[in-house]
KEDOTI-864016 format. One record per atom (N, C-alpha, C): x, y negated, z. Coordinates in steps of 0.02 Angstrom, whole numbers, padded with zeros to 5 digits, always signed. Layout:
! residues N
XYZ/...
This chain:
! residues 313
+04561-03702+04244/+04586-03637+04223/+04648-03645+04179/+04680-03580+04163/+04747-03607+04163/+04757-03525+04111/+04790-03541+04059/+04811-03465+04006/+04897-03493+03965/+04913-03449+03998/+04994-03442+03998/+05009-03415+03907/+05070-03453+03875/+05099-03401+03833/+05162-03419+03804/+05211-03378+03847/+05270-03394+03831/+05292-03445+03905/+05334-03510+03860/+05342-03558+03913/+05300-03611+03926/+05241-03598+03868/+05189-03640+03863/+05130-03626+03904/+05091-03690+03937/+05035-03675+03977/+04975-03731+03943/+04911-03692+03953/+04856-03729+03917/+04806-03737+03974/+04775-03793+03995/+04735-03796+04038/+04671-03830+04009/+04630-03795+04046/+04553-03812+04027/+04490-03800+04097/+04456-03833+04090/+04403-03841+04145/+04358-03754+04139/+04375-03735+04104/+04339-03651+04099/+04411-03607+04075/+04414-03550+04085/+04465-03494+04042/+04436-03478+03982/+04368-03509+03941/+04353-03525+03880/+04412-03576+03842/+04406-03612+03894/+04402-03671+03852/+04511-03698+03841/+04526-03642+03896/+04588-03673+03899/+04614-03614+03846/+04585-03549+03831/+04585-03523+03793/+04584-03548+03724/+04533-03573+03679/+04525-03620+03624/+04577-03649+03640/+04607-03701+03643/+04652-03750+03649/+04733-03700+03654/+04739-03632+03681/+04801-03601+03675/+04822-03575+03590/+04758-03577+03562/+04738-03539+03517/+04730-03583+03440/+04705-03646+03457/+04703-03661+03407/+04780-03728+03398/+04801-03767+03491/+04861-03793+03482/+04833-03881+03438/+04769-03892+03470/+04738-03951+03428/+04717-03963+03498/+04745-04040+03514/+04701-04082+03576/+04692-04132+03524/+04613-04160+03529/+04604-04218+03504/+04619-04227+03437/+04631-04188+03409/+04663-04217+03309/+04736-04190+03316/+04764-04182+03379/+04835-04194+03381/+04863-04137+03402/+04923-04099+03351/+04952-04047+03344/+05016-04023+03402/+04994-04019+03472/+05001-03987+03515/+05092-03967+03490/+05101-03919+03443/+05159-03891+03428/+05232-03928+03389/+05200-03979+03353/+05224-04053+03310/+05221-04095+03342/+05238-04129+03408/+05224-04205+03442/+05287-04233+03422/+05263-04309+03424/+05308-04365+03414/+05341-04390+03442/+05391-04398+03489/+05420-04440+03548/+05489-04478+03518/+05442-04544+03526/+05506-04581+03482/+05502-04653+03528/+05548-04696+03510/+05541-04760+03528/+05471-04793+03488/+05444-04772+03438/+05372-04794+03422/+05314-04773+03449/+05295-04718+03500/+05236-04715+03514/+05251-04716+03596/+05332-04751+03623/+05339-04725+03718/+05298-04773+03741/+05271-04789+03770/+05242-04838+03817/+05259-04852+03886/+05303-04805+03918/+05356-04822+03975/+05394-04770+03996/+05458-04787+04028/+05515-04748+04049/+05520-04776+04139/+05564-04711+04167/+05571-04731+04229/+05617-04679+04260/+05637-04668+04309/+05692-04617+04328/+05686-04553+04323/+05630-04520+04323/+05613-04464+04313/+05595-04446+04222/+05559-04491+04214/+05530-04462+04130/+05500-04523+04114/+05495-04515+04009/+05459-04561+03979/+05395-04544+03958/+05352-04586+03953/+05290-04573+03955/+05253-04604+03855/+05237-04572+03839/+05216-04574+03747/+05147-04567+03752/+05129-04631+03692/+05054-04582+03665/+05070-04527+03636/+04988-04490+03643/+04995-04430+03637/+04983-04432+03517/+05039-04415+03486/+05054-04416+03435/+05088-04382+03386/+05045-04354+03350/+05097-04289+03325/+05144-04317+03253/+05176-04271+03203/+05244-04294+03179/+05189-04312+03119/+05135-04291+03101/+05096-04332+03046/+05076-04378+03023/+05061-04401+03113/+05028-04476+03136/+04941-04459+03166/+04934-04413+03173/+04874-04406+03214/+04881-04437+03273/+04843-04462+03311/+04844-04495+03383/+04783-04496+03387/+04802-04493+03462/+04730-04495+03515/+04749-04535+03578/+04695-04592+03583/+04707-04620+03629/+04651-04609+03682/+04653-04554+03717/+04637-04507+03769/+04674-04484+03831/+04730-04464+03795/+04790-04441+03814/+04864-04458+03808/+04917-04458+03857/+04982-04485+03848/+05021-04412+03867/+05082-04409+03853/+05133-04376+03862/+05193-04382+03905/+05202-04336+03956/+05250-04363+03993/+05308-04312+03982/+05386-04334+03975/+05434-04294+03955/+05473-04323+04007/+05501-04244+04058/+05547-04268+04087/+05619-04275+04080/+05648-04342+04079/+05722-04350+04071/+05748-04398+04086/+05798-04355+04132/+05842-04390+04181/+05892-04449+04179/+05927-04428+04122/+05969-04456+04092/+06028-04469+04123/+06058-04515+04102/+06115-04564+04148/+06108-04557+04218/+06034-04547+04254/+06020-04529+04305/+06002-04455+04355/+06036-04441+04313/+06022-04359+04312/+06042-04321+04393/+06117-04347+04407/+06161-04329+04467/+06128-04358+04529/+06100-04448+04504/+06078-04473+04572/+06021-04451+04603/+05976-04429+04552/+05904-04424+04533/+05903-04348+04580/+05949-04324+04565/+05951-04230+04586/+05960-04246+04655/+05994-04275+04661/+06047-04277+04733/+05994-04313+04790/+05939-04363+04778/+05883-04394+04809/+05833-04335+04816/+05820-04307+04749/+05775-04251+04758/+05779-04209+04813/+05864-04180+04808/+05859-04117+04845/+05872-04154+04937/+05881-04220+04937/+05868-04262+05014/+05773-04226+05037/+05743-04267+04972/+05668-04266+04991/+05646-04208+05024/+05646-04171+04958/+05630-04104+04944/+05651-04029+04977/+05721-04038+04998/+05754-03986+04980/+05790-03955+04915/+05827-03902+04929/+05869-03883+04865/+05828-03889+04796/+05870-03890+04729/+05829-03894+04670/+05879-03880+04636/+05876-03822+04575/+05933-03804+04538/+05930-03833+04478/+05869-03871+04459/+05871-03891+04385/+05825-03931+04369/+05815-03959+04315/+05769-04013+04275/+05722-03960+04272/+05722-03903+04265/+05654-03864+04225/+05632-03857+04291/+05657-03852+04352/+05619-03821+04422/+05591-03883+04453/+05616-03941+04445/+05574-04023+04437/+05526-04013+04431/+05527-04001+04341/+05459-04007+04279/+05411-03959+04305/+05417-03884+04321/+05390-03847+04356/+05330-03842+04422/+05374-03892+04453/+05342-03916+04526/+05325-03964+04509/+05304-04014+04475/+05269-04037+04475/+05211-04029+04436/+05206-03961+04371/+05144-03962+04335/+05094-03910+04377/+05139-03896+04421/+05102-03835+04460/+05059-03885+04510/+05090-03930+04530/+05051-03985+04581/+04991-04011+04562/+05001-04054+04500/+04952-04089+04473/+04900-04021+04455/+04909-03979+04438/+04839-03920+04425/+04806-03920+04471/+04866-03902+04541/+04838-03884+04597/+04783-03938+04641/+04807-03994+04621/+04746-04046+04635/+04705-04097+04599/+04687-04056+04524/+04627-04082+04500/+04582-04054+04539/+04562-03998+04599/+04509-03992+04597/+04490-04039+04655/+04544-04086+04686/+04513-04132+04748/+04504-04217+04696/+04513-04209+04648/+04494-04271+04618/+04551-04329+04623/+04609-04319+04621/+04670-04388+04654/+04713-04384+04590/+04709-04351+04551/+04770-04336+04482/+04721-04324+04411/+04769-04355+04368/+04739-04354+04304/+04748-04286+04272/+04678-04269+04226/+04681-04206+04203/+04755-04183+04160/+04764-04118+04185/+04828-04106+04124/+04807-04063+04082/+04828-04038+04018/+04800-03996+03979/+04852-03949+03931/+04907-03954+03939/+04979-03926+03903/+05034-03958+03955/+05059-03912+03954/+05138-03912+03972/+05198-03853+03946/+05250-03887+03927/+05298-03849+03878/+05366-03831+03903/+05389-03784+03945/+05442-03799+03994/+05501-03809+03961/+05508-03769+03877/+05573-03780+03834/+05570-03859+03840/+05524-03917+03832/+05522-03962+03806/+05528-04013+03858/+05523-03991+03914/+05484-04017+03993/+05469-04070+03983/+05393-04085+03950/+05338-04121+03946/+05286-04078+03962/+05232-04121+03966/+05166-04120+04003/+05122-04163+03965/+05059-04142+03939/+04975-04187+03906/+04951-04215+03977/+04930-04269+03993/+04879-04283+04019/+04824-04340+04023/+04790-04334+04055/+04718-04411+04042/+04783-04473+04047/+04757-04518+03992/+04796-04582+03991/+04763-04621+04044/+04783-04649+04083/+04776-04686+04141/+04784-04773+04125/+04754-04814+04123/+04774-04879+04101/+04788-04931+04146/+04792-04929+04209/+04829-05007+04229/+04853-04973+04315/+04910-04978+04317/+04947-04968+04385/+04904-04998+04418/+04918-04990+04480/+04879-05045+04540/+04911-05113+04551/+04969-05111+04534/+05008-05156+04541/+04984-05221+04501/+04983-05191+04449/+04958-05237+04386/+04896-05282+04416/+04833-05230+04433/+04762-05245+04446/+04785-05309+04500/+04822-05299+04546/+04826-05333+04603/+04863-05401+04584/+04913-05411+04545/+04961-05447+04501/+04920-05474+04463/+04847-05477+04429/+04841-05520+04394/+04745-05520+04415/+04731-05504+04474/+04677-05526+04513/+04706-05599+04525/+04758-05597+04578/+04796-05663+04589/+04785-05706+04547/+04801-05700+04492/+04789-05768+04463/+04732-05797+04425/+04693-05837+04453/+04637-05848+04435/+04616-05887+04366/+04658-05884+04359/+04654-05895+04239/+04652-05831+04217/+04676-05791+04240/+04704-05699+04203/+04613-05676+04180/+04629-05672+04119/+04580-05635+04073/+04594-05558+04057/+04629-05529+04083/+04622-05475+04090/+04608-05440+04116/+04599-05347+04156/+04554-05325+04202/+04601-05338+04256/+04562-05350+04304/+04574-05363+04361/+04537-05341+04424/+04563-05320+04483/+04517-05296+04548/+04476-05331+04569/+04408-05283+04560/+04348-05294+04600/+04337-05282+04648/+04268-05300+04685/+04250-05270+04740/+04225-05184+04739/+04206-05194+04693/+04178-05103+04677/+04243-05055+04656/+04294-05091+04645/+04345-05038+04599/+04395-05025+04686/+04382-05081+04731/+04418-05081+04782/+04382-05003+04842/+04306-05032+04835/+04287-04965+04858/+04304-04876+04818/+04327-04886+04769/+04349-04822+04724/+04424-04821+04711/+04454-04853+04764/+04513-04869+04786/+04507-04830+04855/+04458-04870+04894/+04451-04822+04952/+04437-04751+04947/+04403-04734+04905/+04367-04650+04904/+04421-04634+04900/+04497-04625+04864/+04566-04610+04828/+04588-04592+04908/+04575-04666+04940/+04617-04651+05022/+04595-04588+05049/+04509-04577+05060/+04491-04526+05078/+04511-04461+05067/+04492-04444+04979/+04515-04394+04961/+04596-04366+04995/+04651-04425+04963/+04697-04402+04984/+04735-04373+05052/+04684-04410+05103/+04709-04380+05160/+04681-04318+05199/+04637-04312+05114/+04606-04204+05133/+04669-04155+05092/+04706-04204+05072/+04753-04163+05031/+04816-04129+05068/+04831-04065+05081/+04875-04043+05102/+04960-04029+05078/+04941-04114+05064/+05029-04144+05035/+05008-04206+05042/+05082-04222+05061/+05118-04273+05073/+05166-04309+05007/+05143-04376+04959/+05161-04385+04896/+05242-04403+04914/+05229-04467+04966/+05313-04467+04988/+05356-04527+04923/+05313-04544+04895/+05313-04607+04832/+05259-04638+04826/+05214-04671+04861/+05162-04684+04851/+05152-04760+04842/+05201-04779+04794/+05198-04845+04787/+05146-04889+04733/+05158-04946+04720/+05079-04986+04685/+05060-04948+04601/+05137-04923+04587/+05142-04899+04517/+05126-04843+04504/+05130-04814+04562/+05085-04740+04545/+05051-04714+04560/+04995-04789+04583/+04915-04768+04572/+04898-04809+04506/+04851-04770+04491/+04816-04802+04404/+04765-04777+04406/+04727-04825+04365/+04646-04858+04348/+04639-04827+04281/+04577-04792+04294/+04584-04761+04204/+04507-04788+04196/+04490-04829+04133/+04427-04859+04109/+04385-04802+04069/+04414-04753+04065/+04351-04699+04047/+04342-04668+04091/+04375-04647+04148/+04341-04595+04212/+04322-04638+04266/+04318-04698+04238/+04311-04777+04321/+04324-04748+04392/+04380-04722+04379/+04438-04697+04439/+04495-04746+04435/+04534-04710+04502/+04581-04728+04503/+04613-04626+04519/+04679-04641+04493/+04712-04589+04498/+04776-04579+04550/+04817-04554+04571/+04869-04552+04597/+04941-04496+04527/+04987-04530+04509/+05029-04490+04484/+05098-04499+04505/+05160-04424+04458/+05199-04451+04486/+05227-04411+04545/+05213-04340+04552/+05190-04294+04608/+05280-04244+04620/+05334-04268+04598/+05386-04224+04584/+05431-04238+04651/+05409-04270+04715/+05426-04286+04757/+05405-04252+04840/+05333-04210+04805/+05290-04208+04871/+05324-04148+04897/+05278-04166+04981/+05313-04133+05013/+05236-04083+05040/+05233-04024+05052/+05194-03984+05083/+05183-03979+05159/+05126-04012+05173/+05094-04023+05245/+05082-03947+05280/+05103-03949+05346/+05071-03904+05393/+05013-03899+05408/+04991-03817+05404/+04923-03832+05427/+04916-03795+05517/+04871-03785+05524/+04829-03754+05587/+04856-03681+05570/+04893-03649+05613/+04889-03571+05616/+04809-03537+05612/+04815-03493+05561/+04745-03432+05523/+04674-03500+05483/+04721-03576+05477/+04668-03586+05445/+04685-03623+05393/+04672-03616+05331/+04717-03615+05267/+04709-03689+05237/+04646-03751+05266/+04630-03802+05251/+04639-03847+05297/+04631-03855+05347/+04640-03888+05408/+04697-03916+05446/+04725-03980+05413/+04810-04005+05437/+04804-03999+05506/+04880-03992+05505/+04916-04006+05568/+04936-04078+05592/+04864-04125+05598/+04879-04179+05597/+04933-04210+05693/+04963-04167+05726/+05016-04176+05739/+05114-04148+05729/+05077-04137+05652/+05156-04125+05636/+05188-04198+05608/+05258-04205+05606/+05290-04248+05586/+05269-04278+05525/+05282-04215+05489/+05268-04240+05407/+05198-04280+05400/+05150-04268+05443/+05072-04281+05438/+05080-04368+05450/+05127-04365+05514/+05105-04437+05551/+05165-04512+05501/+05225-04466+05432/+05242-04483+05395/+05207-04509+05351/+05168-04473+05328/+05091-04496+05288/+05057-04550+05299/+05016-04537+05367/+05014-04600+05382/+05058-04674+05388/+05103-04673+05403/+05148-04716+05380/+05152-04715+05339/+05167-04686+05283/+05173-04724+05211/+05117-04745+05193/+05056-04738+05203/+04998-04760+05174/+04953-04844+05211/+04981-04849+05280/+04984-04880+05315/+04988-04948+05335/+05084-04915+05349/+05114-04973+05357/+05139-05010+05299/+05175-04955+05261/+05232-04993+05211/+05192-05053+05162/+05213-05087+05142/+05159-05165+05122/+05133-05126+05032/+05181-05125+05010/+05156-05107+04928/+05127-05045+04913/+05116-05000+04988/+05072-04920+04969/+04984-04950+04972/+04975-04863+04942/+04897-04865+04948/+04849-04915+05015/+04853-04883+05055/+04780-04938+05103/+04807-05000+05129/+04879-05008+05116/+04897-05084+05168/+04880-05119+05089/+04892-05106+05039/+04900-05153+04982/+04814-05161+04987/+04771-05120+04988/+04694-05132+04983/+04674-05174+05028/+04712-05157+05097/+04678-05206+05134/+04703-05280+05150/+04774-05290+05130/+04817-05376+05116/+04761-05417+05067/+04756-05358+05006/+04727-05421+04971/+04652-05427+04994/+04619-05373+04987/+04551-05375+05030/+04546-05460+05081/+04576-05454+05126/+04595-05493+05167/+04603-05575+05136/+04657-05554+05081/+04665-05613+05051/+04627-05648+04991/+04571-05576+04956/+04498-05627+04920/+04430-05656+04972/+04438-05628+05017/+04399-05651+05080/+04424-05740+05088/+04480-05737+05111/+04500-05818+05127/+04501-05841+05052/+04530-05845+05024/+04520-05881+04972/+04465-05905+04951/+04422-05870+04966/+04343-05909+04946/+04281-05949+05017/+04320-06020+05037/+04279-06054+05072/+04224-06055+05074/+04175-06036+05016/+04104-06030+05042/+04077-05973+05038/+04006-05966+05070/+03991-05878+05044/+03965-05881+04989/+03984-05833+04944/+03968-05805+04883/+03952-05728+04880/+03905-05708+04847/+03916-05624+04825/+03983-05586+04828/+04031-05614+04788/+04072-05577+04792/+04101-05585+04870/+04107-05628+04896/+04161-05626+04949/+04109-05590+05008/+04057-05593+04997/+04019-05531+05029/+04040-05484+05020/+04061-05453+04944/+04054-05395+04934/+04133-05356+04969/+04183-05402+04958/+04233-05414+04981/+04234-05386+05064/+04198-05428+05110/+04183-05446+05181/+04165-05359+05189/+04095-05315+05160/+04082-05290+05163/+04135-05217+05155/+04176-05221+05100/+04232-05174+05100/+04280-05170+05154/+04303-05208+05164/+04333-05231+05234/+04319-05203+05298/+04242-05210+05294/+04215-05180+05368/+04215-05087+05350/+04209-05080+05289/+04212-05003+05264/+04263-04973+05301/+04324-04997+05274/+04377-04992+05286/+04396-04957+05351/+04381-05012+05417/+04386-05021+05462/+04350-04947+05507/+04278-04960+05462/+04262-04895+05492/+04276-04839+05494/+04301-04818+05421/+04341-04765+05400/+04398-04736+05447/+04435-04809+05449/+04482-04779+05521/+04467-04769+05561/+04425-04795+05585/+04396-04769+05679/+04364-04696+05668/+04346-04677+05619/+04290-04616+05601/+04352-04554+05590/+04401-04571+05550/+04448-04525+05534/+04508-04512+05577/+04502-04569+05606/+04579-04573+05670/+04555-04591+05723/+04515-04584+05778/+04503-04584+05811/+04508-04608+05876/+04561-04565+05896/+04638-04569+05918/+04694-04624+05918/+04704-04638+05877/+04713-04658+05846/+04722-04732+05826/+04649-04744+05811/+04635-04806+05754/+04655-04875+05787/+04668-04870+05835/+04678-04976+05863/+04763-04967+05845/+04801-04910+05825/+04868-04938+05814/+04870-04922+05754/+04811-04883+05698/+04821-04885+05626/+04805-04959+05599/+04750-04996+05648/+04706-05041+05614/+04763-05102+05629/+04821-05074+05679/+04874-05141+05722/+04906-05122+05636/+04920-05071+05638/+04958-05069+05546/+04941-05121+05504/+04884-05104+05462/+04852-05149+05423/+04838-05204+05446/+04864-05233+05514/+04859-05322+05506/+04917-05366+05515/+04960-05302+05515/+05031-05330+05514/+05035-05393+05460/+05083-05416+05443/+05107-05497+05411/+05081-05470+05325/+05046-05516+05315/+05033-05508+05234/+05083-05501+05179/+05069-05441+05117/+05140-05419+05092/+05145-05480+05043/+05191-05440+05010/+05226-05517+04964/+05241-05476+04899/+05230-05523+04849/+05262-05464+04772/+05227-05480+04728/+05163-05521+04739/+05135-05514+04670/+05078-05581+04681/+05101-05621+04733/+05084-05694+04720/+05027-05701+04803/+05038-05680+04828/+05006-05679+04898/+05045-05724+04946/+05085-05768+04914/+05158-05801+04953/+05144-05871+04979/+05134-05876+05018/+05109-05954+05039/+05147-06022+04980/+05104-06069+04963/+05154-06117+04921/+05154-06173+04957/+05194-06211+04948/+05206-06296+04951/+05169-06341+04940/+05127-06354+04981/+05078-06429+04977/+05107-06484+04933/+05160-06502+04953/+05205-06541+04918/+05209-06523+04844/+05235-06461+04804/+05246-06464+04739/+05211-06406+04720/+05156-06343+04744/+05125-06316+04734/+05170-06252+04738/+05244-06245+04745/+05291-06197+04696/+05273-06148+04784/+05303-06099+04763/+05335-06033+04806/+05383-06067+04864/+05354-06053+04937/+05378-06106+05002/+05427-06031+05021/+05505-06049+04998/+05560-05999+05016/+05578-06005+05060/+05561-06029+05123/+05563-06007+05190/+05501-05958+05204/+05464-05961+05189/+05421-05924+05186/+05424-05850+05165/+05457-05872+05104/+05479-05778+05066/+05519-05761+05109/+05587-05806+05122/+05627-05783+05161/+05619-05738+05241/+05569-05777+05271/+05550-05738+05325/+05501-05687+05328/+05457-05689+05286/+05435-05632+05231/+05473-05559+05241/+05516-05560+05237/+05568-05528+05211/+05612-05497+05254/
């Protein structure tokens, strides 16, 4: 639910509750109307906007929530000029910020986007669930088998898969769906999709308001990006999938558990594509991607075999 005032919007899981929060201007300890956005609380920048804990000018913080502010910058002309390729026309930073807080509302209720809870259009920032490790990352330091940090499982891979599912009930097309903007959040043991200022709106079935037009262009685009391209959603699940399977010469639990996702997978496509599935599944076995240590090495000196990247490539 959603209670408007001014240029400000308050969202809450009831019109109670997004109410309270318009009203009192307190998420978490943290003063909604006073936030902090400084080089001390950003935690990342990127062409569109920087992203802050969520921190007001007192020093209250909550680490719940991050802040995303969009700005263009230096990139403002190129940034517009790609947009309005994707997208279509766009007259401004605020009609950006706009379309995309309207997006992310519009699909908390299929489960693929982190909750939002304020957005400020004077300010064009946005509150939402802090999300903690790209996919990229997870996948980047599974690889290396010293890394003490979190890293992809077999169970987080299946809640990787549910993400695939969901998203392809979603009637949009992200159209950026690269390793960085999916994220793993350790309090909702999701994964999220963000990052939404790109999408494009899918066709549906004439008189039926849910049901794609899974032979329109844009649809069979989708599929391709999710596909084929090596660093999106299901080819990246299923390279490495593929590649904790071999790596482990004997059977073990996990590489069961592994083996077992795999065949998920598989079924999923034949069940959902039908039609389909022997040239989605020809997708996903295309040449293994490369980027984050999946690269064949040198018997000889152990290093990165650059004929290898090279043809890679």
């Amino acid at each position: 639910m959603k209670v408007v005032v001014g240029n400000k919007q308050y969202f809450g899981s009831s019109e109670i509750e997004a109410q309270k929060l318009a009203d009192t201007k307190i998420l978490d300890t943290v003063n909604l109307e006073d936030l902090e956005l400084s080089n001390k609380n950003r935690l990342g920048f990127g062409y569109y906007g920087n992203v802050y804990t969520l921190r007001d000018k007192t020093g209250n913080t909550s680490e719940k929530y991050v802040v995303k502010k969009i700005m263009l910058n230096i990139f403002e002309e190129k940034v517009k000029s790609w947009f309005n390729i994707v997208v279509g026309s766009v007259e401004s930073k605020e009609d950006m910020f706009l379309r995309e807080v309207k997006t992310i509302d519009k699909l908390q209720k299929w489960g693929i986007v982190p909750g939002i809870y304020y957005a400020d259009k004077d300010q064009l920032l946005y509150v939402m669930d802090k999300m903690d490790h790209t996919l990229f990352y997870l996948l980047k330091r599974s690889d290396n088998p010293k890394s003490r940090t979190k890293v992809l499982t077999p169970e987080m891979g299946h809640k990787l898969l549910d993400l695939v599912k969901k998203y392809f009930n979603v009637p949009i097309f992200h159209t950026d769906l690269h390793m960085d903007n999916i994220m793993w959040s350790d309090t909702l043991g999701e994964f999220r999709i963000i990052d939404w200022g790109l999408y494009r709106t899918l066709p549906i079935i004439d008189g039926n308001n849910t049901k794609l037009n899974k032979t329109s262009k844009l649809y069979k685009e989708k599929i391709g990006e999710t596909f084929e391209v090596s660093d999106r959603l299901l080819k990246a699940l299923w390279d490495f999938c593929k590649s904790s399977i071999a790596s482990k010469k004997v059977s073990s639990p996990e590489k069961d558990e592994w083996e077992k996702l795999q065949t998920e997978i598989v079924e999923y496509v034949k069940t959902e594509f039908p039609s389909n599935s022997v040239k989605y599944l020809g997708y996903l076995n295309k040449k293994m991607m490369v980027g984050f240590g999946l690269i064949k090495k040198s018997k000889k000196n152990n290093r990165i075999n650059r004929k290898t990247l090279k043809r890679n490539n």
